[in-house]
C-alpha positions as a Markdown table, in Angstrom:
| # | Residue | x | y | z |
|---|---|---|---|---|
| 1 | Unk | 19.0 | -45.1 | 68.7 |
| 2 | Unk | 19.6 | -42.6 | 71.4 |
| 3 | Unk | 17.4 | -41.9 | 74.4 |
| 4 | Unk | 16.9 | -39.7 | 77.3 |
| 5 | Unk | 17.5 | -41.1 | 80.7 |
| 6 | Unk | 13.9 | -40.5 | 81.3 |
| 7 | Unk | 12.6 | -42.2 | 78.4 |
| 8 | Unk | 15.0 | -45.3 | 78.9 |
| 9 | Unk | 13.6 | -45.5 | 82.5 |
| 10 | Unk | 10.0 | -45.4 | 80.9 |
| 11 | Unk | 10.8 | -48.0 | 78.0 |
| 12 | Unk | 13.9 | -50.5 | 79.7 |
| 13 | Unk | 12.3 | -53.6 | 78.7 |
| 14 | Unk | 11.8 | -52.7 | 74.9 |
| 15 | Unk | 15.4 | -51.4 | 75.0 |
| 16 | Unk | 16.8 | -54.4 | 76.2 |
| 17 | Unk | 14.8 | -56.4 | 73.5 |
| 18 | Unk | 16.5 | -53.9 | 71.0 |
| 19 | Unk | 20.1 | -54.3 | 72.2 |
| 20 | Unk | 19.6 | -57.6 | 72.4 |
| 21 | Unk | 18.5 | -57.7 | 68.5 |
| 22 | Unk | 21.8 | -56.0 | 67.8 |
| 23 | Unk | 20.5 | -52.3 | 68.0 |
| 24 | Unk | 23.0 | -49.8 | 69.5 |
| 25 | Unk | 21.0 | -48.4 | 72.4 |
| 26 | Unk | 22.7 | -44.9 | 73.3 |
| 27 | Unk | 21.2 | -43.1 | 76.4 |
| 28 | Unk | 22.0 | -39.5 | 77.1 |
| 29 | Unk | 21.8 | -37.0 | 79.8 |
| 30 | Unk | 20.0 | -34.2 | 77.5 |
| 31 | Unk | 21.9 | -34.0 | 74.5 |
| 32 | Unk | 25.2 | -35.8 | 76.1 |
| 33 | Unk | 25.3 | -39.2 | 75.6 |
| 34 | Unk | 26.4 | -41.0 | 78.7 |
| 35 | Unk | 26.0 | -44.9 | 78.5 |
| 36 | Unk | 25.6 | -47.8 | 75.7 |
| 37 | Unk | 23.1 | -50.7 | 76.7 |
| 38 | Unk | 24.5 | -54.0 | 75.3 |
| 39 | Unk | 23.9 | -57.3 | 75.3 |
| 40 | Unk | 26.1 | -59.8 | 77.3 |
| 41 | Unk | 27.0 | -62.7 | 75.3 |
| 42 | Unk | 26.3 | -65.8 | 77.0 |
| 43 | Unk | 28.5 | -68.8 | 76.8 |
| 44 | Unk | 27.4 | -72.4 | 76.6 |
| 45 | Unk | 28.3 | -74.4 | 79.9 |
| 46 | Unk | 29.1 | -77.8 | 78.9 |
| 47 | Unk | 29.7 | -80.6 | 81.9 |
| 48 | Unk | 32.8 | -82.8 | 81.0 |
| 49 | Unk | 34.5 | -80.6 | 78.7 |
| 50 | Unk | 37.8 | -81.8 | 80.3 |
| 51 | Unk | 36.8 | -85.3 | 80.6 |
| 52 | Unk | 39.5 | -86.9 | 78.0 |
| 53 | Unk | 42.3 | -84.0 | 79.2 |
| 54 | Unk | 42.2 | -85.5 | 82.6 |
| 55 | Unk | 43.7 | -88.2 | 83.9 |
| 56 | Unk | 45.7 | -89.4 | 86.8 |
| 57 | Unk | 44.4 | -91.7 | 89.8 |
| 58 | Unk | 41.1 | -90.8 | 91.9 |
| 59 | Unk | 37.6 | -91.6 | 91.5 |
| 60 | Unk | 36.2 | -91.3 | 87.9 |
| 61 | Unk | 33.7 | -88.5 | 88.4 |
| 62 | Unk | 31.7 | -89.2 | 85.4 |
| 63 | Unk | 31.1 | -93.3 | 86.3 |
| 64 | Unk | 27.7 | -93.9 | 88.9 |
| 65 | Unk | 29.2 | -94.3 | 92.5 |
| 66 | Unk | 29.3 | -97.9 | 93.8 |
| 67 | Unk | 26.1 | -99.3 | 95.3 |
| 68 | Unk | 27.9 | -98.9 | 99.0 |
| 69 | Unk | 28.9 | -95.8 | 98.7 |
| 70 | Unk | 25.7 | -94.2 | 97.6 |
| 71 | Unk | 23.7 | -95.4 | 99.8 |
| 72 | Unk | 26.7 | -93.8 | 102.6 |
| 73 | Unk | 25.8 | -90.5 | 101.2 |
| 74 | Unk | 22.1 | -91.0 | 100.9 |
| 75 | Unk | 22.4 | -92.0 | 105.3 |
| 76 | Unk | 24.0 | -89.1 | 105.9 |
| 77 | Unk | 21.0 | -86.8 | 104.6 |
């Protein structure tokens, strides 16, 4: 679909929804088009993807802090 850059300003929304379905939203200055509206693709965060790659000493990030120490960080609030 191509639009005018007056008519995108009027409709954004619904041509977002329509790039987002996969539609290629083309917007043109008269009959020039000018710019394509697409969708970012969003990546999944997962927390502890890395957790069996690391290793080496320190504290183990993923385990509950000991009883002492939390409450050290909890005073300092």
């Amino acid at each position: 679909m191509q639009v005018t850059i007056h008519a995108a300003k009027a409709n954004l929304s619904k041509l977002i929804e329509a790039a987002l379905a996969g539609e290629e939203v083309v917007i043109a200055k008269g009959d020039k088009p000018v710019a394509k509206l697409v969708p970012i693709r969003q990546r999944a965060f997962k927390v502890g993807l890395l957790k069996e790659s690391l290793t080496g000493p320190g504290p183990d990030f993923f385990e509950p802090l000991p009883e002492d120490e939390r409450k050290l960080w909890e005073s300092s609030v």
